[in-house]
N, C-alpha and C positions, 0 to 999 in steps of 0.2 A: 690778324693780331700780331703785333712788335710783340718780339723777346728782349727785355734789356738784357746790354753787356755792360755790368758795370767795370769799373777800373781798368777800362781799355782804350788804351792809345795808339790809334794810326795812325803810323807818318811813310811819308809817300815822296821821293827825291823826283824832282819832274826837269824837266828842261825843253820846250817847245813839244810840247805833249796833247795841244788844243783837240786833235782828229780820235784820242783814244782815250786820254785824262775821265773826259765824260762818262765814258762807260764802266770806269770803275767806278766814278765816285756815284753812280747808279744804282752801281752791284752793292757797296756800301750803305748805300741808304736803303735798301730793300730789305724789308725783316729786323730793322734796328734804328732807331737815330737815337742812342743813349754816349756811343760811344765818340773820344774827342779826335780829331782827323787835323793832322800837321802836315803841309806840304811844305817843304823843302825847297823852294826853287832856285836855280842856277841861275837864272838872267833872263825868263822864257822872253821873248819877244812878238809873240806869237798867240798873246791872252789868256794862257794857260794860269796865270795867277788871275786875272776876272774870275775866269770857269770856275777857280777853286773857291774863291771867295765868295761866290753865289751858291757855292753849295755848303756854306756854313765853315770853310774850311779857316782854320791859320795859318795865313801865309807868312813864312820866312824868307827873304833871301837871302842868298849862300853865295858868294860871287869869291874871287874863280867859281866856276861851276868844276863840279869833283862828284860823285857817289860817293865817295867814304865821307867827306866833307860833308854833304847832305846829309846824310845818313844820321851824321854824329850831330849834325846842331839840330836834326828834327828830333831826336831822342832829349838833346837837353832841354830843350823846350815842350816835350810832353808832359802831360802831368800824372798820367794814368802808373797805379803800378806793372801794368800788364805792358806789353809793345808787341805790336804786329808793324812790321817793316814787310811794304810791297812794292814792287815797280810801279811804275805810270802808265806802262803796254798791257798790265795785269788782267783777269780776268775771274773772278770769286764765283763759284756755284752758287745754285739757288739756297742751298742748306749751309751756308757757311758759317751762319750765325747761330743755328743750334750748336751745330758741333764744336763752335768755339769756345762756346757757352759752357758746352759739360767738361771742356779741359777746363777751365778757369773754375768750378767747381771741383774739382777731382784733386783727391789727396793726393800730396807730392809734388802736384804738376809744376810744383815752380821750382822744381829739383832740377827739370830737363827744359833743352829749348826743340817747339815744334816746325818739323815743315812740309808743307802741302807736296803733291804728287807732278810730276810736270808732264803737260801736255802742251802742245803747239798747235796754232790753228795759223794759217788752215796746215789739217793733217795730210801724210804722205807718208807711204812705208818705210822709207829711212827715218821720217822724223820720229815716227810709232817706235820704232828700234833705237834711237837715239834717246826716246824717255824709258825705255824700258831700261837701257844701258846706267842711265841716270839713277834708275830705281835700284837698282843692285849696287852702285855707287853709294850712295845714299845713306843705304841699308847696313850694309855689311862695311863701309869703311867711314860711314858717320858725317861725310863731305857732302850736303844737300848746298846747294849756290844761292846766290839770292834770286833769281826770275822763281824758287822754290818757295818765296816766301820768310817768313821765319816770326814765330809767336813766339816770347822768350821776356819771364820775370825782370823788373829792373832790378832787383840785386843779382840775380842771376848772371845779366848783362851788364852791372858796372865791375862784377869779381871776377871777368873774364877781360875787362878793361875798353871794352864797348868797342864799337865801329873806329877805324883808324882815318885820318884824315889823306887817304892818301887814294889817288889818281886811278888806278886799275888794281883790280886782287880783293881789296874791299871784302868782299863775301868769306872767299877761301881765308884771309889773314885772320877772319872773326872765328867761322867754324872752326878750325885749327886751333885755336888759344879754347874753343866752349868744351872742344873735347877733352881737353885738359882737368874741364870742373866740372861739366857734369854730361850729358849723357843727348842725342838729340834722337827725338823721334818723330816718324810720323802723324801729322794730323790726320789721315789717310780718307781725305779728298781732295780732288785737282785745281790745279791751278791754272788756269793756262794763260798763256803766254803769244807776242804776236809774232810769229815769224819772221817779221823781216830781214834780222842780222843775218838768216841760212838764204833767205833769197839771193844774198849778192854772190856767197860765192860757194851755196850747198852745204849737206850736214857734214862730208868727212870733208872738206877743205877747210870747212871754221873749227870744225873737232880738232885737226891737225894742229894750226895756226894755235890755238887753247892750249895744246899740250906742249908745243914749243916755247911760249911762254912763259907758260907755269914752271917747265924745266930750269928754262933762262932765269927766272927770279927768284927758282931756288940754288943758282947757282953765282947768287949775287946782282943779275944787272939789274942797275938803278927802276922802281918802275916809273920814274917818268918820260925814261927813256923807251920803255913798252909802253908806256898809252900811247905814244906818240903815234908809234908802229900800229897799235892797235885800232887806233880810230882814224889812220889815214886809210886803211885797206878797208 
């Protein structure tokens, strides 16, 4: 038996995503097909808008390719009141669509914006300690990222001033300005996420790299000057 979600909008930033796209838009269509599903795409070259479009999806494209970029034009092209914003590496439990289901019923819920628990597959004691790290992050300083997910009201998300168009930071610039208005909590179940960025160079070397740049761009530099950094390493 489907559970509809009504007034729900997924939009999903993709960019050459063909090997992993599939399995979410899988995990999506299990347990629902009420709700409307916007892909984003940067330029794929790679079929990843076919894949989407075979699965009922609206493709946009977004060229430069950007996440904040994506982000924001797959939001203005939603129609739903509701937005769930997920990666394209993402991965939804079996139950993702009840429990999304009783926030989008649940009074207030459109006071706060939600996000999912982060796990990494495949797992490994640094990565387990790396989401735990996350979870008290999270929790206690309100800073969930986007590989976290984020289910969050459109007036919510336009009086907070929405996704910024901009190159790297994207997540942290959004959550920053939502704690200002209202409040973020857990949907408290997992999300997970594919390991690859820790593959190339482990959890405290990309941790480090993370934390150096978050410093740097709160200390002014340009970020197009960090993605550069970012996505050449």
């Amino acid at each position: 038996m489907t559970l509809a979600i009504p007034s729900l909008s997924v939009v999903i930033p993709c960019l050459n995503e063909s090997e992993r796209l599939p399995l979410l838009l899988a995990d999506l269509q299990r347990g629902s097909n009420e709700h409307e599903l916007v892909i984003a795409d940067g330029g794929s070259i790679d079929g990843s808008p076919v894949i989407a479009r075979l699965s009922g999806a609206q493709v946009i494209t977004v060229e430069p390719a950007g996440r904040g970029r994506q982000l924001a034009a797959g939001a203005r092209r939603a129609s739903g009141p509701w937005l769930l914003f997920l990666h394209a590496d993402s991965r939804l439990p079996k139950t993702w669509t009840k429990r999304i289901r009783s926030i989008l019923l649940a009074p207030q819920a459109a006071a706060s914006a939600w996000y999912f628990d982060l796990h990494i597959h495949p797992g490994t004691p640094m990565r387990h300690f790396l989401a735990q790290a996350v979870a008290l992050r999270s929790r206690w300083l309100q800073r969930p990222y986007g590989d976290q997910g984020l289910l969050i009201h459109q007036t919510l998300y336009e009086s907070c001033g929405g996704f910024a168009p901009v190159p790297l930071m994207e997540d942290l610039d959004l959550v920053e300005r939502l704690s200002a208005v209202g409040t973020l909590r857990p949907v408290r179940l997992p999300l997970t996420t594919d390991g690859r960025r820790w593959d190339r160079c482990g959890v405290l070397q990309r941790s480090l790299q993370n934390f150096k740049l978050k410093r740097r761009w709160k200390q002014g530099v340009a970020l197009e000057t960090l993605a550069r950094e970012y996505y050449a390493s």
